[in-house]
MMTF fields as JSON, N, C-alpha, C and O atoms, coordinates in Angstrom:
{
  "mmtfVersion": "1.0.0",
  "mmtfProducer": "UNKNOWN",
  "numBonds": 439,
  "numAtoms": 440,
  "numGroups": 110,
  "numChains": 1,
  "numModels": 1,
  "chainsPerModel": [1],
  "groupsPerChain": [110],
  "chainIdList": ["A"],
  "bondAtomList": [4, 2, 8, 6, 12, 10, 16, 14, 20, 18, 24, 22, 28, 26, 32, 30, 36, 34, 40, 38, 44, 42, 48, 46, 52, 50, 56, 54, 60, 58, 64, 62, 68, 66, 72, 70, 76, 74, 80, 78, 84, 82, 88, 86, 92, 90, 96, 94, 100, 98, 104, 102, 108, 106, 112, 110, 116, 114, 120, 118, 124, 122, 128, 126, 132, 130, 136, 134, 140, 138, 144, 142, 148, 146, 152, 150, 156, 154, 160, 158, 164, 162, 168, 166, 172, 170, 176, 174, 180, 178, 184, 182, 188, 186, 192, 190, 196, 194, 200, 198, 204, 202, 208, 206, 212, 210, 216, 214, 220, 218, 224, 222, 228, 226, 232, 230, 236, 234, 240, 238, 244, 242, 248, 246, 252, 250, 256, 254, 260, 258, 264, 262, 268, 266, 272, 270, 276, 274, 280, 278, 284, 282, 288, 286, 292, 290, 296, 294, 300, 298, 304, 302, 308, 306, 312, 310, 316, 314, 320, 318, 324, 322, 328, 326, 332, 330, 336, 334, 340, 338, 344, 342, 348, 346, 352, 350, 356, 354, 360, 358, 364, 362, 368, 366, 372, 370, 376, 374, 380, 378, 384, 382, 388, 386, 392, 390, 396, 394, 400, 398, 404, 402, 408, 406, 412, 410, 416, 414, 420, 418, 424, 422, 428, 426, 432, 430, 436, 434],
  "bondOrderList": [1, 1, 1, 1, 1, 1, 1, 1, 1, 1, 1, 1, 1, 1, 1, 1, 1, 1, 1, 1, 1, 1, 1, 1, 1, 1, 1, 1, 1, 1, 1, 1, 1, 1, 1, 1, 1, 1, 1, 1, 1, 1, 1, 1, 1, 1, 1, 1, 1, 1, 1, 1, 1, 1, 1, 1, 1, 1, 1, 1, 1, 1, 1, 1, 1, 1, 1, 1, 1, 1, 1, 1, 1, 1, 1, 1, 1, 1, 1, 1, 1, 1, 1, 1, 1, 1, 1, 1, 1, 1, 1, 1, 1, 1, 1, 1, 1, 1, 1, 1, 1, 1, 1, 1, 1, 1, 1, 1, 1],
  "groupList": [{"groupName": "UNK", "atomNameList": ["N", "CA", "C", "O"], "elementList": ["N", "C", "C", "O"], "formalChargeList": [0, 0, 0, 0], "bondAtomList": [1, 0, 2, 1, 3, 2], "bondOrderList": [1, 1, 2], "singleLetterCode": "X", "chemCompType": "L-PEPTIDE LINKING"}],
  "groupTypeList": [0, 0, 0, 0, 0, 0, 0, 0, 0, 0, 0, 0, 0, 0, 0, 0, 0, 0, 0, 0, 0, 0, 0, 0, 0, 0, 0, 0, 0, 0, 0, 0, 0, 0, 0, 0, 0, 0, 0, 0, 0, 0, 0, 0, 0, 0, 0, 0, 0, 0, 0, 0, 0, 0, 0, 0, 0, 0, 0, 0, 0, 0, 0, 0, 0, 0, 0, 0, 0, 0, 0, 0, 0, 0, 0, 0, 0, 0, 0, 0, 0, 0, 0, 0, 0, 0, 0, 0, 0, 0, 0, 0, 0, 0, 0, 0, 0, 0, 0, 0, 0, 0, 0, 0, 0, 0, 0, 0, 0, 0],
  "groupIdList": [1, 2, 3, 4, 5, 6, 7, 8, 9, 10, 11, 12, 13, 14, 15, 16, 17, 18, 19, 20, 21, 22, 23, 24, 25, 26, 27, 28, 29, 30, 31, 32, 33, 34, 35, 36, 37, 38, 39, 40, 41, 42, 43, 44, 45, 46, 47, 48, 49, 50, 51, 52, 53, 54, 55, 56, 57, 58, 59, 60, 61, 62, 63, 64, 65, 66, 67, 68, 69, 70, 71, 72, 73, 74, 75, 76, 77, 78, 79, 80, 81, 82, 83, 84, 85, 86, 87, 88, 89, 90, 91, 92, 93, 94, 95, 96, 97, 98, 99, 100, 101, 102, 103, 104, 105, 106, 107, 108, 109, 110],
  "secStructList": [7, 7, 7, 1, 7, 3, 3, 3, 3, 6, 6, 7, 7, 1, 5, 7, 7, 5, 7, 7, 3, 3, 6, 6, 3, 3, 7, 7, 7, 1, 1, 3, 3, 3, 3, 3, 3, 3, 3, 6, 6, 7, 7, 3, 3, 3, 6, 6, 6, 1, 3, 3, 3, 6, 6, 6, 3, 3, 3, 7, 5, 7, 7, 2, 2, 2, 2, 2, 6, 1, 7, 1, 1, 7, 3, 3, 3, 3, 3, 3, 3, 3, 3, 7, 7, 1, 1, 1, 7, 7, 3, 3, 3, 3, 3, 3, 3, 3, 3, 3, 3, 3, 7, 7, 1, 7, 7, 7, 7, 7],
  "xCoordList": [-5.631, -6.46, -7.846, -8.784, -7.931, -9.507, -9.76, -9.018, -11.615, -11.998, -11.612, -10.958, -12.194, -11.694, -12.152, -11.349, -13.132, -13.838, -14.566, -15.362, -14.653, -15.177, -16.013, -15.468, -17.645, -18.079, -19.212, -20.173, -18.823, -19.199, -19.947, -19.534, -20.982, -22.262, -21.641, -21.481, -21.43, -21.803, -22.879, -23.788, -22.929, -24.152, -24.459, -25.63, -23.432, -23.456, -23.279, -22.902, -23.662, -23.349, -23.133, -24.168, -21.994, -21.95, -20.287, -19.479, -20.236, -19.018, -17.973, -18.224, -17.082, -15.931, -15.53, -14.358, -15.882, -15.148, -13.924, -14.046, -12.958, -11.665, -11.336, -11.577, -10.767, -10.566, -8.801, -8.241, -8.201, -6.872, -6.478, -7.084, -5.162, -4.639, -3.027, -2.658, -2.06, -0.667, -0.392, -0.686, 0.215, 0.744, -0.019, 0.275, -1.863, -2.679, -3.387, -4.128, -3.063, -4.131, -4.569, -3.846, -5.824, -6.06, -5.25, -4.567, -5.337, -4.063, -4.213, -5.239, -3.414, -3.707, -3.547, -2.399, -4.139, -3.881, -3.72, -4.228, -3.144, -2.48, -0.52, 0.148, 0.02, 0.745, 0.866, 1.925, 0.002, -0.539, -0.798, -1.678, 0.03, -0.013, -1.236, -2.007, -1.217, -2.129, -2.046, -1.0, -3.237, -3.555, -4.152, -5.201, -3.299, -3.549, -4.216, -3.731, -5.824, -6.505, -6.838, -7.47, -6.054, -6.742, -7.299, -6.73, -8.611, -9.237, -9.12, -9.399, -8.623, -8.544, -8.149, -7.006, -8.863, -8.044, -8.078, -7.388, -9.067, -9.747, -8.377, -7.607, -8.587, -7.366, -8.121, -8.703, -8.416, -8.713, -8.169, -8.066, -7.865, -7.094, -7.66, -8.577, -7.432, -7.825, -6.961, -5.805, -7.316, -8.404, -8.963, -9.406, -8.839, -9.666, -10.911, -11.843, -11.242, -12.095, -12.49, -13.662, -11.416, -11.845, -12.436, -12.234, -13.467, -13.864, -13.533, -13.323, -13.589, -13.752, -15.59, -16.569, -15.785, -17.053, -16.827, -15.733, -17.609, -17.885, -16.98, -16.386, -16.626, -15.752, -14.54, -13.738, -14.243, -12.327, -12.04, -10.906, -13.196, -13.561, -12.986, -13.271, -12.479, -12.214, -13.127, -12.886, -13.933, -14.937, -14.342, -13.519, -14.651, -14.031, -15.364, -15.95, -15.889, -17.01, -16.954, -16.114, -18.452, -18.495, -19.845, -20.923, -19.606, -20.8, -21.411, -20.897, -22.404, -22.985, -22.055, -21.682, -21.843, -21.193, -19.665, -19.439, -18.52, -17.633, -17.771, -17.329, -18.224, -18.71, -19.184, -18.657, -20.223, -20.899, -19.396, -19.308, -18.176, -16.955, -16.071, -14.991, -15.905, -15.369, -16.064, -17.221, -14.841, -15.16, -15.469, -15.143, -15.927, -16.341, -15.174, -15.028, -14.929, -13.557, -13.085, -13.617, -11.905, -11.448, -10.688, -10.145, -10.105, -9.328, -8.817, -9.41, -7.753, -6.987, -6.918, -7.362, -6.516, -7.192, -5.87, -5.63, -4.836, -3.713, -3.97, -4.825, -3.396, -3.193, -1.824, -1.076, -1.661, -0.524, -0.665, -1.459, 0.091, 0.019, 1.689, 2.782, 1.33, 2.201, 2.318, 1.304, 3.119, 3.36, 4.086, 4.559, 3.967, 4.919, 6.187, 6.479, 6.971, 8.156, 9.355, 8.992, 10.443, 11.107, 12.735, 13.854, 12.329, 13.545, 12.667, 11.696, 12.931, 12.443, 10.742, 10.612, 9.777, 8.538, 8.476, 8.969, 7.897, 7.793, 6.466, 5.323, 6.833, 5.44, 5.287, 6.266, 4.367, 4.334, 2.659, 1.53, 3.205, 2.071, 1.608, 2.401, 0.048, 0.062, -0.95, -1.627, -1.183, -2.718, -3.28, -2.876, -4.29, -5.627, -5.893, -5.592, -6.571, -7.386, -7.654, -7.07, -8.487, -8.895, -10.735, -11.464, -10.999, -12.734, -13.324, -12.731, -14.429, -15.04, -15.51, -15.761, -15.826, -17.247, -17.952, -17.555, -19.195, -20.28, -20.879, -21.203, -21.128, -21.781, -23.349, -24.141, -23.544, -25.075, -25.806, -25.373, -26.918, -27.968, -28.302, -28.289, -28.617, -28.609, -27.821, -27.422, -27.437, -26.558, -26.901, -26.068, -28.282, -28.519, -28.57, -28.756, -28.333, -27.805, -29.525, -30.32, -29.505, -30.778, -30.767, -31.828],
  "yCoordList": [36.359, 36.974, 37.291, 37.569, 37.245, 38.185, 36.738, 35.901, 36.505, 35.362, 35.414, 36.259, 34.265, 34.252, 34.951, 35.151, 35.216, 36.417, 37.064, 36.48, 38.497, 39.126, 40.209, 40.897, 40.118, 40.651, 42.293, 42.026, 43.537, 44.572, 45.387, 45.502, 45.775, 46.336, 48.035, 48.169, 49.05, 49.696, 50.798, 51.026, 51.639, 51.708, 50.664, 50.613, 49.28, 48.371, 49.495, 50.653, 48.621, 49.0, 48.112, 47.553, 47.568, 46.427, 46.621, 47.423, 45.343, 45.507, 44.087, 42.901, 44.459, 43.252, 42.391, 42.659, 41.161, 40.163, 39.632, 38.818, 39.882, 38.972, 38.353, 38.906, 37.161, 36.082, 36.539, 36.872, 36.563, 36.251, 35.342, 34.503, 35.156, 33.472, 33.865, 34.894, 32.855, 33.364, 31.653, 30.955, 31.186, 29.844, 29.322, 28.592, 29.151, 28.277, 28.071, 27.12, 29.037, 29.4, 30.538, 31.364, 31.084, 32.021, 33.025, 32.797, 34.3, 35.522, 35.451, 35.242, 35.597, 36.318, 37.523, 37.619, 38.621, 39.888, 40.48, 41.587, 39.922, 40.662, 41.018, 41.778, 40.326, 40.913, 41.721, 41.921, 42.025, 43.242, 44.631, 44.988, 45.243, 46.409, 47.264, 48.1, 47.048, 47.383, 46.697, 46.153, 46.634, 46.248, 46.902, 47.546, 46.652, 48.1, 46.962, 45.839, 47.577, 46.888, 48.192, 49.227, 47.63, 48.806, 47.706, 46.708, 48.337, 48.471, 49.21, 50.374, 48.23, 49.681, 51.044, 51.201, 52.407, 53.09, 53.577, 54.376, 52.769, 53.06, 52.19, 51.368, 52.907, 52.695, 52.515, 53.545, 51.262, 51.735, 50.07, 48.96, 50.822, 50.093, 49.451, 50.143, 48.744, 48.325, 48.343, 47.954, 48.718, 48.464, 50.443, 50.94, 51.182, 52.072, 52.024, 52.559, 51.71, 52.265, 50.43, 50.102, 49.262, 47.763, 48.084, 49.06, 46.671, 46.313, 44.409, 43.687, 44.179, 42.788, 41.611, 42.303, 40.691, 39.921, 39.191, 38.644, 38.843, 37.75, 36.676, 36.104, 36.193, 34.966, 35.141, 34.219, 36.545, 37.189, 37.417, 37.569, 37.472, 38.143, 39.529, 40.34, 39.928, 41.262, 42.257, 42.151, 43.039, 43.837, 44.654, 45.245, 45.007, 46.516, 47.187, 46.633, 48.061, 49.003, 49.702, 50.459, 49.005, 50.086, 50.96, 50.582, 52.078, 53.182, 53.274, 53.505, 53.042, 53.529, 54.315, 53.911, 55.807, 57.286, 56.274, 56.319, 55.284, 54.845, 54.002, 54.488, 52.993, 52.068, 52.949, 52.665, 54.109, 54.596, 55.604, 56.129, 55.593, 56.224, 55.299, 55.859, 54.375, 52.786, 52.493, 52.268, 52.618, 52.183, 50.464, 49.476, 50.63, 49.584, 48.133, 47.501, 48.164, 46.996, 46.53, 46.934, 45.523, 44.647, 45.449, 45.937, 46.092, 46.424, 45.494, 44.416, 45.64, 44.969, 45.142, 46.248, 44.425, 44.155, 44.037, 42.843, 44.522, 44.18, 44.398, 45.245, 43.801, 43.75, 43.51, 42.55, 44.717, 44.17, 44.64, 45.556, 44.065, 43.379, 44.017, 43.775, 45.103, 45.177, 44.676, 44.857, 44.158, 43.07, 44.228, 45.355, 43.643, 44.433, 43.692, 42.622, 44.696, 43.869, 44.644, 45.808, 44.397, 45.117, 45.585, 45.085, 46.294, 47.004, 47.407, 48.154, 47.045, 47.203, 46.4, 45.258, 47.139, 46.082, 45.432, 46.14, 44.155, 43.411, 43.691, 43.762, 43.846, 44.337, 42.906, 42.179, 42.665, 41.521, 41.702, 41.858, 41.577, 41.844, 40.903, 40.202, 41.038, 40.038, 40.573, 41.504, 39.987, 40.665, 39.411, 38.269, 39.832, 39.191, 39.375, 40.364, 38.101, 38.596, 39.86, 40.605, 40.178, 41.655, 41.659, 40.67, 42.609, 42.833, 43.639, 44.34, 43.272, 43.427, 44.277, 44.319, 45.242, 46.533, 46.299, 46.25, 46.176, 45.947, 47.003, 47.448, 47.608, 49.076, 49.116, 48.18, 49.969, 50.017, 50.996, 52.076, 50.411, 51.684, 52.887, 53.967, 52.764, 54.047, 54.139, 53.199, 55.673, 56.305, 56.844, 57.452, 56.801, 57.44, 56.603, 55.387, 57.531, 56.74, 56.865, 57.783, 55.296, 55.42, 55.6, 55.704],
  "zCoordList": [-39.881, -38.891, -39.433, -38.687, -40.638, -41.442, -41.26, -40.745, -42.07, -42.561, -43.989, -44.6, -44.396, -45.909, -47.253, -48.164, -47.308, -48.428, -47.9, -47.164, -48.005, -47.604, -48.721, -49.584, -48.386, -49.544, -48.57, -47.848, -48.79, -48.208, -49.663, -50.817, -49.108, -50.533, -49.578, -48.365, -50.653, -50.236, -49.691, -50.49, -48.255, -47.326, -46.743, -46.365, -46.402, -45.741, -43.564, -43.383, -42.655, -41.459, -40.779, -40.417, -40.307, -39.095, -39.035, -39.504, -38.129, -37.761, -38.583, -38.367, -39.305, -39.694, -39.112, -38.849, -38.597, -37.472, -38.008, -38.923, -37.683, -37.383, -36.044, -34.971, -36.18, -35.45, -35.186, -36.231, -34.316, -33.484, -33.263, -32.597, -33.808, -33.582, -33.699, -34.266, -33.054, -32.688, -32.62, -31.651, -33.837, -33.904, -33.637, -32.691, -34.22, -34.25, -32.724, -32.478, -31.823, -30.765, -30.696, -31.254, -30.052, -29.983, -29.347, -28.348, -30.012, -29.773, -27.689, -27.042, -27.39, -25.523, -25.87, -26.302, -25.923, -25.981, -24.378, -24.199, -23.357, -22.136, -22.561, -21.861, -23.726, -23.971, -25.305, -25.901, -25.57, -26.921, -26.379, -25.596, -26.886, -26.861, -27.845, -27.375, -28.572, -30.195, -31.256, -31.609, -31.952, -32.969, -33.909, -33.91, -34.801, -35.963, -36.91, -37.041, -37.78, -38.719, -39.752, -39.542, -41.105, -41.82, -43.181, -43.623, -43.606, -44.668, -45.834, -46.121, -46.471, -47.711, -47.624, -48.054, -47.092, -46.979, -45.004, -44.371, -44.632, -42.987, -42.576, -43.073, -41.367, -40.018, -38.986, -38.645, -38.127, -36.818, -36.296, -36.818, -34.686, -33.94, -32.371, -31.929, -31.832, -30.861, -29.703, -29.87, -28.59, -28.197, -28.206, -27.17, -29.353, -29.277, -30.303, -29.703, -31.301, -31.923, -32.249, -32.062, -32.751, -32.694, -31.318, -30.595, -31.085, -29.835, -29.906, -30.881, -28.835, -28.915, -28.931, -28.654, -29.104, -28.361, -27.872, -28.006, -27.156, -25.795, -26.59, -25.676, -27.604, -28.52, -28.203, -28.058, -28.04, -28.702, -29.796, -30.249, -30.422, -31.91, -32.302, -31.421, -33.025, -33.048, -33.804, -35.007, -33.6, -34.384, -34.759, -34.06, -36.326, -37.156, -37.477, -38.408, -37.037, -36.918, -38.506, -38.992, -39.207, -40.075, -40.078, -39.618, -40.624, -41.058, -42.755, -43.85, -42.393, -43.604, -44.843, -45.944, -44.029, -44.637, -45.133, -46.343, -44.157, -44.605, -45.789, -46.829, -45.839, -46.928, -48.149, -49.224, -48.135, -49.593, -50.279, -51.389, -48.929, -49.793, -50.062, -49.878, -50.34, -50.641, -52.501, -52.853, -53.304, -54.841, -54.903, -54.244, -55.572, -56.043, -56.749, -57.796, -56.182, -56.478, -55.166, -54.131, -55.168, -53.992, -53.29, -54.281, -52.269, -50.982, -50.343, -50.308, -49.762, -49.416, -47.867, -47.557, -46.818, -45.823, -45.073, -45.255, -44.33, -43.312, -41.738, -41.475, -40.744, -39.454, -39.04, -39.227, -38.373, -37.426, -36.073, -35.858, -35.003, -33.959, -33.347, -33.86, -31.781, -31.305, -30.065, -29.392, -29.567, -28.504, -27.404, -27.553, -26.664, -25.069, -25.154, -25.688, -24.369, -24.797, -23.711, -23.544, -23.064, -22.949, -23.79, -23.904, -24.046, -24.705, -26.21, -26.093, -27.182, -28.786, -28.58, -28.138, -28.935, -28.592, -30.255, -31.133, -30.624, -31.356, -32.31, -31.859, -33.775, -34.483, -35.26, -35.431, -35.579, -36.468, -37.473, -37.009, -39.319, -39.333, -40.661, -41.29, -40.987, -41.889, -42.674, -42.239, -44.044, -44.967, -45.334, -45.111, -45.941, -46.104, -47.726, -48.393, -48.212, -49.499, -49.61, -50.396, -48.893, -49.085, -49.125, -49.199, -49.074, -48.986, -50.507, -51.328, -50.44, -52.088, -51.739, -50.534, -52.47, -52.296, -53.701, -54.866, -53.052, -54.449, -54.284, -53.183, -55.531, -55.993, -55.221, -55.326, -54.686, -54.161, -55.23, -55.63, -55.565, -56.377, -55.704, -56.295, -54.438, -53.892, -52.941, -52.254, -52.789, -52.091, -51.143, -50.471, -50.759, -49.531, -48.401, -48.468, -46.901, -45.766, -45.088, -44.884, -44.893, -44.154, -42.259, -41.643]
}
């Protein structure tokens, strides 16, 4: 679901794109319940705090303040995926390389 390397400076600001795919098509999220994306030690889920783009892209929103508290080494990157379902709903989940944080010289948030 991530792309393939991911390199984040910290006091970086944008948003993480991951791509959705379910056996090599794009995910349908009308039977998704949630999608849980955590970063290293960040949690956020969709469709509350992820957003999607006009693609079906999945955006992971970062802040400045999040990134300058992110060490400097690789994090590890998981998603999982809850489906609708009746009776037991279906989780399915998967990880990623993981994302780099490169040391920033300064620490202040512009």
């Amino acid at each position: 679901m991530a792309e393939d390397r991911i390199t984040v400076m910290q006091g970086d600001q944008y948003a993480l794109v991951f791509r959705g795919t379910q056996d090599g098509e794009a995910l349908d999220t009308d039977g998704v319940e949630e999608i849980e994306f955590v970063v290293g030690p960040m949690r956020k889920c969709w469709p509350q705090e992820v957003t999607r783009d006009a693609e079906g892209r999945f955006l992971f929103p970062l802040t400045q303040e999040e990134t300058f508290r992110l060490s400097s080494t690789q994090k590890r990157i998981q998603v999982r995926v809850k489906f609708y379902g009746s009776g037991t709903p279906v989780v399915i989940g998967t990880a990623s390389q993981g994302v780099w944080i490169e040391n920033s010289m300064s620490k202040v948030v512009l």
